[in-house]
C-alpha positions, 0 to 999 in steps of 0.5 A, spaced: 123 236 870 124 229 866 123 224 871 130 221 868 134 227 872 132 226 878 135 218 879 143 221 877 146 218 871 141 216 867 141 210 861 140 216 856 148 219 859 150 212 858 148 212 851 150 219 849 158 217 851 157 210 848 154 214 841 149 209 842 142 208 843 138 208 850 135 202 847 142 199 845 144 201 853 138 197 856 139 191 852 147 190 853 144 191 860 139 185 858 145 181 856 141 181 849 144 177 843 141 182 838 147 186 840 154 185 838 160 184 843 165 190 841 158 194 842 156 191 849 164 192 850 163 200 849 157 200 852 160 197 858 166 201 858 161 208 858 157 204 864 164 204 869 167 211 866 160 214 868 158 210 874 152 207 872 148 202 876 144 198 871 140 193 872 143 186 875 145 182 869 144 175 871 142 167 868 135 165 868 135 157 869 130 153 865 125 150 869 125 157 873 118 158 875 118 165 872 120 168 867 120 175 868 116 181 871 112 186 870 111 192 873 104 194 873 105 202 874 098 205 878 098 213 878 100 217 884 096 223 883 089 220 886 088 216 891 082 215 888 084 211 883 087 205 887 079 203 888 077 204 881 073 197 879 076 198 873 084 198 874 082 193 878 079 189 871 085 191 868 090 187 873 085 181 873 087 181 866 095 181 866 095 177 871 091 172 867 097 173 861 102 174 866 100 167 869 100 163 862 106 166 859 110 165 866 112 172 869 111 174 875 105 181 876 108 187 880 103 192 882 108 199 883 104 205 887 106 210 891 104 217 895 108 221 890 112 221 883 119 221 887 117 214 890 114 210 884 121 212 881 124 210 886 120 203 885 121 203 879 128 203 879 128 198 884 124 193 879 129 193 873 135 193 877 133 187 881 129 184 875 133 181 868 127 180 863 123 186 867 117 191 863 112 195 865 105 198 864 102 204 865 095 204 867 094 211 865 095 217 859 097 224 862 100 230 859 107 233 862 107 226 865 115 225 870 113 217 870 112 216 862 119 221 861 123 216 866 121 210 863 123 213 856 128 217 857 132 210 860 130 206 854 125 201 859 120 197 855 114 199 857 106 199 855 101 205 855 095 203 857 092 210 853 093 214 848 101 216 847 101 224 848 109 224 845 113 220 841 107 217 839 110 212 833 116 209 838 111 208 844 107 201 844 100 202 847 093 198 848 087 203 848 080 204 846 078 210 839 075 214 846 072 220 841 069 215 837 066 212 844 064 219 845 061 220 839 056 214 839 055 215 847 052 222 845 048 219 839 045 214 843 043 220 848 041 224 841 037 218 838 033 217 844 031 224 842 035 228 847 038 235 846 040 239 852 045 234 853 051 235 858 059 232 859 061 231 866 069 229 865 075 228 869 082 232 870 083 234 862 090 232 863 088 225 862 087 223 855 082 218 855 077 224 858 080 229 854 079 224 847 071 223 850 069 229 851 071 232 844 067 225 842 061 229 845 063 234 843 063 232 835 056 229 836 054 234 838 056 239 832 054 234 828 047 235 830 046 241 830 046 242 837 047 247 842 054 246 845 053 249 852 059 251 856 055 251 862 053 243 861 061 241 861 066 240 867 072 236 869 074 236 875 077 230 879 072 226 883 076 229 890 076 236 888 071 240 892 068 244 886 066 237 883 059 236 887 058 244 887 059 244 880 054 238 879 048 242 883 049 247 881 048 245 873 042 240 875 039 246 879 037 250 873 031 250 870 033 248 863 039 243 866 040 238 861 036 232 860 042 227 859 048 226 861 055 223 859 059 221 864 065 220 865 066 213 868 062 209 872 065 212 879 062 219 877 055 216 875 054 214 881 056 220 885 052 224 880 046 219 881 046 221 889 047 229 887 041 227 883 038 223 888 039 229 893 036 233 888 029 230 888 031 229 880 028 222 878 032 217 874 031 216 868 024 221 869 027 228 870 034 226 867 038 220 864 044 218 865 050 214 861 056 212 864 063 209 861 065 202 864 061 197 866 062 194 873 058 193 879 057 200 880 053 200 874 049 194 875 047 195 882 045 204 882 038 204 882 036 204 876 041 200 873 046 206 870 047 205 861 054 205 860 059 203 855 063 197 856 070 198 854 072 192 856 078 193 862 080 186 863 081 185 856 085 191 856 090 189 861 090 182 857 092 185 850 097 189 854 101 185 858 101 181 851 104 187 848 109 187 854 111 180 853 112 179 846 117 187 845 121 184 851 122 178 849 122 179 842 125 187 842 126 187 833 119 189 834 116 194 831 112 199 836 104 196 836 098 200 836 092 196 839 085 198 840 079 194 844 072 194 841 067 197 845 060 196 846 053 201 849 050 196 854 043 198 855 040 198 861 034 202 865 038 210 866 036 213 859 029 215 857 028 214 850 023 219 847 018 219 842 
């Protein structure tokens, strides 16, 4: 069901009746100067006839202390993800660009998609100039479908899964990062090397596994399935799954490891295991945050540069909103392999 749908009459309705973009509908209701008055009048009078409760359409005074918001959108699918080091250097940096360019951060979270909606709606109405940022790239996502559907502007933190060239996003070239993770595993003479992942919904970990997985085909090295998984985090299957690979005889001598949350779940199964590392087994890890400096030994892993992301795409947010000619951007952040002391360079 497309998340539109389930907050009654939508901005797409209003459009449709108007015979007018959802674009269109969402900047009459901004008050926009872009649009001319007899459309503002039609897309008004479409507004009435079908009930429509847009947002509040108001004056900011100058000197006003805000310029605007903008609705910082955490997933609800995993609690998990609230405690991420890297969400969390991702807010730091829109808050750093929201407090330079005078627009007030909202965090928007909930237990379920039907409240965040509902968070969501709430923002835009009660807000003049609002934008929103999704924290995250999911296929079939009901969250991504509203703020589409009703023509919101909106930043994707990751690769847009549908209607790519009107989407606006910040993100990392993930299969490249997982291509040179596992290089970098092969230059320092590993072979066996695995893939431990998350949901494969979830484009980031999608687009690093084939990464590897490239690497790996490049190399002329075996693909054994018995060395992937994706399992979230939370799923009862994810430590089975892990001990089940490393109790193997031939387990693999390295691997990939999807952030640095998993790294260090991964690094206590080891632990539990009496495997050593870098020893028995290495380890790199994506996301260079506390976990990675502080697990024993220091865990390899490449920095993708989170506050810098939010950074970039509160900047984004900003500039389409007040400038909504724009045409939709494509940004991408470097990344780099910080070398520490979790992989083992064989000679």
């Amino acid at each position: 069901m497309k998340g539109s749908a389930i907050m009654g009459v939508t901005i797409k309705d209003v459009a449709a009746l108007a015979g007018v973009s959802p674009s269109t509908v969402s900047r009459t209701c901004n008050n926009s100067s872009l649009i001319s008055a007899k459309t503002k009048e039609k897309v008004r009078k479409a507004m009435d006839e079908l009930g429509y409760d847009g947002p509040a359409i108001e004056t900011i005074q100058e000197g006003e202390a805000s310029k605007g918001a903008l609705g910082v959108i955490l997933p609800s699918y995993n609690d998990d993800s609230y405690e991420s080091p890297f969400h969390l250097d991702v807010i730091r940096g829109i808050s750093k660009a929201c407090n330079m360019h005078r627009y007030t951060t909202c965090i928007l979270s909930a237990k379920s998609e039907q409240e965040l909606l509902q968070a969501i709606d709430q923002l835009r109405k009660s807000t003049k100039n609002v934008s929103f940022i999704l924290l995250y790239s999911q296929e079939y996502d009901t969250i991504a479908d509203f703020l589409y559907d009703e023509g919101l502007n909106f930043v994707l933190l990751g690769a847009p899964l549908q209607h790519d060239s009107e989407i606006i996003s910040v993100d990392n070239d993930n299969f490249a990062a997982g291509f040179d993770a596992c290089q970098y595993l092969i230059d320092c003479g590993h072979t066996r090397i695995g893939y431990v992942g998350t949901d494969p919904s979830l484009a980031f970990s999608a687009r690093r596994r084939q990464g590897y997985q490239m690497a790996m085909l490049e190399n002329h090295l075996d693909l054994n399935p018995a060395y992937c998984m994706d399992y979230e985090i939370s799923s009862p299957y994810f430590r089975e799954a892990i001990e089940k690979m490393l109790s193997h005889e031939d387990h693999p001598s390295a691997l990939l490891v999807v952030d640095d949350i998993y790294a260090l779940a991964v690094t206590q199964i080891c632990n539990e295991l009496h495997l050593k590392i870098p020893e028995d087994i290495s380890i790199i890890a994506f996301n260079d945050s506390i976990f990675t400096r502080l697990s024993v030994p220091p865990t390899t892993c490449i920095d993708i540069h989170g506050r810098q992301l939010g950074l970039e795409a509160a900047i984004q947010a900003i500039n389409h909103l007040e400038s909504p000619e724009l045409t939709s951007s494509k940004v991408i952040i470097p990344y780099q392999i910080i070398e520490r002391d979790s992989v083992k360079k064989n000679s």
